[in-house]
Residue, then its C-alpha position, 0 to 999 in steps of 0.5 A: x381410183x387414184x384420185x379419189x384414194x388421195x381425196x379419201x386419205x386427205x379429206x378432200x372433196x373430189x368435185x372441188x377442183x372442178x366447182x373452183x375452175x366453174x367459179x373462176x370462169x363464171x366471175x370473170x363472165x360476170x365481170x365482163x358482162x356487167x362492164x360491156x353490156x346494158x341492163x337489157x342486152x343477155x349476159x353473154x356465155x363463158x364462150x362467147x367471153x373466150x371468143x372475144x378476149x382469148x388472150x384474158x380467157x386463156x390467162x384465167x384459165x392458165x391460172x386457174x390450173x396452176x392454182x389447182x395444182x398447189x391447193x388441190x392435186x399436185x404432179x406428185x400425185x400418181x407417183x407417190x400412190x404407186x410409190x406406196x403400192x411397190x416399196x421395192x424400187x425394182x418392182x418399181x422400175x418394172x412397173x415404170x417401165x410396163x405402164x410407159x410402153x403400155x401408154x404409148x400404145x394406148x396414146x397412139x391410139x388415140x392420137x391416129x384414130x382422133x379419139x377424144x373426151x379422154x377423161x380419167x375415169x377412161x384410163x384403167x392401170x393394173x397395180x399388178x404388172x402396169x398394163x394399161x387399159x383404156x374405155x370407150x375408145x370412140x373416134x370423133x367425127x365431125x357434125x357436119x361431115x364424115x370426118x374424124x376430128x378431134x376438137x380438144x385443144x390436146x390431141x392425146x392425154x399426157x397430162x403432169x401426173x402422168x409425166x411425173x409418173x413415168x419419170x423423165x428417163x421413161x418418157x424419153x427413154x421409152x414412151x417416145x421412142x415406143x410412139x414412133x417404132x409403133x408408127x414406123x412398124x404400121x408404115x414401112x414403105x414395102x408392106x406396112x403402110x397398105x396392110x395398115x390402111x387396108x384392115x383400118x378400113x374394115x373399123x373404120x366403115x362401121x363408124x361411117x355407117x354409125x355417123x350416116x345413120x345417126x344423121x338420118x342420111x339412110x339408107x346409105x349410098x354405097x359410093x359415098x361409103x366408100x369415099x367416106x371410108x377411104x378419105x378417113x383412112x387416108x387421114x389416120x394413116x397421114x397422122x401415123x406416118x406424120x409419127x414415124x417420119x425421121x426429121x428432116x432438119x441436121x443434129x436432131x433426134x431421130x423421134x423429134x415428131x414424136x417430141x414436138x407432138x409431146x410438147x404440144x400436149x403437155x404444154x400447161x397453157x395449152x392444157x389449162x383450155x381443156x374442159x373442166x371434166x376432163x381435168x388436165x392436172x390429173 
């Protein structure tokens, strides 16, 4: 992979970024546990410690990725692997503008359908034409419910790497706009939106049955399917319209949604709470 090319050519452990933030939080569990608890009382958990100072927790964790950043795996990365990989800025520019309508899609994917656990080893990227390929594309459904839901603190990966690999013309220029065409395309008000929830419902039951069975629910009622079956559907397709819907506020870009989504998903402090394994920085 990309990464562990960079970690080969600069004589890096891999695993190291990953063991730091492990000891960083375990210090600060310590160090809290040993002032606020007795001898004879457990030492409490790194989430316990999160629900009850969040405002410290979210801190360390903020500094912990910037850290990260500087010692380990800086932004520049990805681009300067691929930067090697096309000498020719034309080649370059093609590739850029493959993987960013690639991403998009593989993006909205995973944003409408609540796929979570994106992890860098999940994401394959042709070095020949930029398409973009994505692993073990599984929606998440809540526990205690038939519900898809995602619990990560980001609803899709677009983490520094990935926005500098793009670029900043890209990302607004391509990326975005490709998000809302693709939403607004599964939603047209005449057709689309009824289409879209109709063959979603075919994929959509197989995971209802996979979650029932996997629960011991068997053998599965059939209206309860189908209950199950349609709520889901109606929440993907909520997120997709959420997408394709114009802004409702004057002198605001037509994709502001798809705008907002991303700030929310590239917002360091926000990606600094993502599990370690998940690596935000990559």
């Amino acid at each position: 992979g990309v990464y562990e090319d960079h970690c080969r050519r600069n004589g890096l452990n891999k695993d190291e970024p990953v063991l730091f933030t492990m000891d960083k939080l375990r210090a600060l569990t310590e160090a809290r546990s040993n002032v606020s608890s007795s001898p004879s009382q457990p030492k409490p958990s790194t989430a316990d410690m999160a629900k009850k100072n969040p405002a410290e927790m979210a801190a360390m964790r903020l500094e912990t990725f910037t850290a990260i950043q500087d010692r380990w795996v800086p932004s520049t990365l990805a681009l300067e692997y691929f930067q090697q990989t096309y000498p020719s800025y034309s080649d370059f520019w093609l590739f850029r503008r493959q993987f960013s309508t690639q991403f998009a899609a593989l993006t909205f994917m995973t944003y409408i359908m609540h796929m979570n656990s994106r992890y860098p080893h999940k994401l394959n990227i042709s070095r020949a034409t930029g398409s973009v390929w994505g692993s073990e594309l599984i929606p998440a459904i809540a526990s205690q419910q038939a519900l898809f839901h995602n619990p990560e603190p980001v609803q899709f990966r677009l983490t520094p790497n990935l926005q500098t690999l793009m670029g900043p013309l890209a990302t607004e220029g391509i990326f975005s706009p490709a998000l809302m065409a693709i939403a607004r395309c599964l939603t047209e008000p005449n057709s689309g939106e009824r289409d879209f929830e109709l063959q979603l419902s075919i994929f959509v039951r197989d995971e209802m049955i996979f979650w029932f069975t996997q629960q011991h629910k068997a053998p599965v009622v059939e209206h309860d399917l189908r209950k199950a079956v349609a709520k889901n559907c109606e929440i993907v397709v909520r997120k997709a319209v959420a997408l394709a819907r114009p802004p409702e506020g004057p002198n605001l870009p037509a994709n502001q949604t798809v705008i907002d989504a991303i700030s929310r998903a590239v917002d360091p402090a926000v990606l600094a709470q993502c599990d370690a394994l998940w690596m935000a920085y990559l």
